[in-house]
N, C-alpha and C positions, 0 to 999 in steps of 0.2 A: 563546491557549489551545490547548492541542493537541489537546485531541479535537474541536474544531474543523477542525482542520487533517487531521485523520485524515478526517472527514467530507467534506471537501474533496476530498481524494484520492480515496477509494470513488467521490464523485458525478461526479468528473470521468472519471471510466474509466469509468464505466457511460454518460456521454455524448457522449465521444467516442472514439470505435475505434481509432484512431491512437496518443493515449495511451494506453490500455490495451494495445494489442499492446504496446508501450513497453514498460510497466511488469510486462508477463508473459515478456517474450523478450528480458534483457541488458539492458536502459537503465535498470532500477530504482533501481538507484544514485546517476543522474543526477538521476534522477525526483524521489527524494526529497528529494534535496540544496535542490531548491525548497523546499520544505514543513515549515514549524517543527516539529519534532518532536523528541520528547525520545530519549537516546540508545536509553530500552528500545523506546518505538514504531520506532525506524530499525530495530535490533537483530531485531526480531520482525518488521518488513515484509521484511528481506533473508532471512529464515530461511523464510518459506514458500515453499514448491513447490508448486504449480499450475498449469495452462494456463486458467484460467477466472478471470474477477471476484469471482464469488462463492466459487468456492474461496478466493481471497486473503483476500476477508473473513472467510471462517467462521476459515481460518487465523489470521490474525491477528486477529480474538479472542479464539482460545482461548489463544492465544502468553501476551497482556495480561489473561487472566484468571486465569491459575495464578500 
């Protein structure tokens, strides 16, 4: 299920630093590539811009809620 997998993502950047630098500076692509996700969640996690976790998140749910 992938908003499982969404939830996966956020919790693992919020508990480890390393991945989240990852996933905020170039390796998001990579990052994702793990992470079942459907094309519009990849789609909307490579579209935001941020330097913070929780900017990603607010991002991307507003990306998957319109």
């Amino acid at each position: 299920m992938s908003k499982t997998a969404l939830q996966v993502l956020i919790g693992t950047a919020l508990v480890d630093q390393e991945f989240c630098e990852d996933l905020l500076n170039g390796k998001r692509p990579v990052i994702l590539a793990e992470f079942d996700l459907t094309a519009a969640e990849r789609e909307a996690a490579l579209a935001v811009e941020t330097d913070s976790i929780k900017g990603f998140a607010v991002g991307l749910c507003e990306r998957l809620s319109t």
